[in-house]
C-alpha positions as CSV (number, residue, x, y, z in Angstrom):
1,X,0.0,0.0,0.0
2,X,0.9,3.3,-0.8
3,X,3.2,2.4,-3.2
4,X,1.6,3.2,-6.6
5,X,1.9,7.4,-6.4
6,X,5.6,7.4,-5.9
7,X,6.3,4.8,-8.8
8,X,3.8,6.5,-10.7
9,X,6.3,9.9,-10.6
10,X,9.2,8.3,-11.3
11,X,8.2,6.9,-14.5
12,X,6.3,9.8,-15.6
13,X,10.1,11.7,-15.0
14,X,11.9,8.4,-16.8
15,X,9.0,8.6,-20.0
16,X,7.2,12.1,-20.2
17,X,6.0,11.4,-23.3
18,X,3.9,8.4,-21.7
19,X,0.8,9.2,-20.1
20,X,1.2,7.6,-16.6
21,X,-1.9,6.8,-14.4
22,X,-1.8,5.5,-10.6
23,X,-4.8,2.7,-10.1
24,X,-4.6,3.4,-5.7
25,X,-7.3,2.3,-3.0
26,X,-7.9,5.8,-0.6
27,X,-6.1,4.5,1.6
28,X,-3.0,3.6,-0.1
29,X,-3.2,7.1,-1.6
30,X,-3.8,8.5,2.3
31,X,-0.3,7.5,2.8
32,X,2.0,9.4,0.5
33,X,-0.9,12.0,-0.7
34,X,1.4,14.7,0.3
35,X,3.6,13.5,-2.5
36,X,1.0,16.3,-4.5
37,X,3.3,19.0,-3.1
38,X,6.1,17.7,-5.4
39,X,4.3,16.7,-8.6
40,X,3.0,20.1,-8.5
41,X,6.1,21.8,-8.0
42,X,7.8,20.0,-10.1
43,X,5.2,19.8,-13.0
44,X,5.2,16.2,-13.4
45,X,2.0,15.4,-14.8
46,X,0.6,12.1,-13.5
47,X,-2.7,10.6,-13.1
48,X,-3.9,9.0,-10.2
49,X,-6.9,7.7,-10.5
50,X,-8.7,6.6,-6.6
51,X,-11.3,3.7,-6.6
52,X,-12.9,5.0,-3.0
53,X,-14.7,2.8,-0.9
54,X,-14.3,4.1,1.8
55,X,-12.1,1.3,3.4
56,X,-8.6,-0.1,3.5
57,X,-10.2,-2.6,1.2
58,X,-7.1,-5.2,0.3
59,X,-7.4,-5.4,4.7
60,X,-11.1,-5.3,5.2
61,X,-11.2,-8.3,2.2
62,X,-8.6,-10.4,4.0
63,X,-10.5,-10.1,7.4
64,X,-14.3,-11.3,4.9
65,X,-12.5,-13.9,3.8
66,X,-9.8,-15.3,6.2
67,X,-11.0,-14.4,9.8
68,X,-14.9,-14.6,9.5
69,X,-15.7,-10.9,9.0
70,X,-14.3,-9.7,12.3
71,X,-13.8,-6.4,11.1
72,X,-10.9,-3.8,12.4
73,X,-9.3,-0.9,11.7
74,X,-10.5,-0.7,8.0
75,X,-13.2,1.7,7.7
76,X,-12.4,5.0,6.9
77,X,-15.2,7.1,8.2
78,X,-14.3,10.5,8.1
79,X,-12.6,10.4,4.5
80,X,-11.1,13.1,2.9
81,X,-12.0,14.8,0.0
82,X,-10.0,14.1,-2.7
83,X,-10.6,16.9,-5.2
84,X,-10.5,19.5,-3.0
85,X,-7.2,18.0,-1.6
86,X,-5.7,18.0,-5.3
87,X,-7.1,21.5,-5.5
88,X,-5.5,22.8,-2.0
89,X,-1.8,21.3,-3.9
90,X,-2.7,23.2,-7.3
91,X,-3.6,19.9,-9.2
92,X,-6.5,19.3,-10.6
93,X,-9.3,17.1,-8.7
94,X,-11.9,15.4,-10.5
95,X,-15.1,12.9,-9.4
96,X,-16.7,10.6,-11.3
97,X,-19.8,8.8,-8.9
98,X,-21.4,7.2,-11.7
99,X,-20.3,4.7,-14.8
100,X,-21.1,7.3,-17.3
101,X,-19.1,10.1,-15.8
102,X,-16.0,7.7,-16.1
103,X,-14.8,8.1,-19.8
104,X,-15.3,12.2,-19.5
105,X,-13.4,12.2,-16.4
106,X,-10.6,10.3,-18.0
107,X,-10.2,12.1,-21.2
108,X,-9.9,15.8,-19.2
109,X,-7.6,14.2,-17.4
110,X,-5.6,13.0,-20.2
111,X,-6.2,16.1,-21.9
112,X,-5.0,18.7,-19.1
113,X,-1.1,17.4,-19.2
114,X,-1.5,18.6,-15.1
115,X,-1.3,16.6,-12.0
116,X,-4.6,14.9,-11.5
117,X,-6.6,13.4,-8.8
118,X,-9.5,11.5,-9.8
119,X,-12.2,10.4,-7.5
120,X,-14.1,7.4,-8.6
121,X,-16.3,6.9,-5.7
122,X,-17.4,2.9,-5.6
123,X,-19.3,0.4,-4.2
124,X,-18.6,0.3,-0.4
125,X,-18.0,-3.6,0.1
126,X,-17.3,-4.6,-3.5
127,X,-14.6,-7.3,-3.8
128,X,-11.3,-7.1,-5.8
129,X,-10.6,-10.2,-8.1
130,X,-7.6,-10.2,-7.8
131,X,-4.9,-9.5,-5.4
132,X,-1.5,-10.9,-3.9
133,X,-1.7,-13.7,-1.4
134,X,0.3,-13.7,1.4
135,X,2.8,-16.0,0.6
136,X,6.8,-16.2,0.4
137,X,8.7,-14.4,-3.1
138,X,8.6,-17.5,-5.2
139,X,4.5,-17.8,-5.1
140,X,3.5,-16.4,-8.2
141,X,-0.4,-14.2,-8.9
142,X,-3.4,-15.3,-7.2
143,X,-6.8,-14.6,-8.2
144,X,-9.9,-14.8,-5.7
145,X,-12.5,-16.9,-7.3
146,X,-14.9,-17.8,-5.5
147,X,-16.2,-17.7,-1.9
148,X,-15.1,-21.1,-0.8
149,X,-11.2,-19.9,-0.6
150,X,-10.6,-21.4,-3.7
151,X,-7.3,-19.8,-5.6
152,X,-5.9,-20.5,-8.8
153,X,-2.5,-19.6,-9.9
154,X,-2.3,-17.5,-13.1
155,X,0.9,-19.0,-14.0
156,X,0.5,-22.3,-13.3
157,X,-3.4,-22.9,-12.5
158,X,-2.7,-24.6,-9.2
């Protein structure tokens, strides 16, 4: 967590001609958002684009489906709003809360060669597919498919 905004500047600075987006939870964005400062002042012109829930999701999904919903720590009541956050830096802050706002949102983004926040707002409790599994370097992609705990390995299909 928290990883994507930082790696997300430093290949916008090694390939400015690419566009460069950030895919980040809120809360892996809460923990380097002050990272804004120095996109801004340095004109590096990423992305990020925030699928909020409202919870540490990757967390709140291991407790559903590991530790029989005993919930902690992983709502995010009092969450911040993330345009006006962008827009307190001098980025740019956009929201998109509905499926057809998502393509607009994306091409002004594209199209304003700024820093950008984006604010998807989504589905409080929705799953992600697919994630890491806790597990040692040499296990390879997991994907969550069903509710039983079943996994499958992308590489190998174990």
């Amino acid at each position: 967590m928290g990883y994507g905004f930082p790696a997300a500047m430093g290949a916008k600075v090694g390939k400015p001609e690419c566009t460069v987006i950030d895919i980040a939870g809120d809360g892996s964005f809460q923990m380097n958002s002050q990272e804004l400062a120095t996109v801004v002042q340095n004109d590096i012109p990423v992305i990020v684009a925030i699928l909020n829930n409202g919870f540490l999701g990757m967390v709140r999904q291991w407790q559903e489906l590991f530790f029989n919903r005993r919930y902690s720590e992983t709502c995010l009541e009092s969450s911040v709003d993330f345009v006006k956050l962008a827009e307190a830096y001098g980025a740019l802050g956009l929201r998109a809360t509905k499926k057809s706002e998502v393509k607009d949102v994306i091409e002004e983004a594209v199209k304003s060669q700024r820093p950008t926040i984006i604010d998807f707002v989504v589905e409080r409790k929705k799953m992600s597919h697919q994630w890491y599994r806790q597990a040692p370097p040499s296990m390879r992609y997991w994907t969550w498919s069903d509710r039983n705990e079943t996994y499958a390995c992308h590489t190998c299909g174990k």
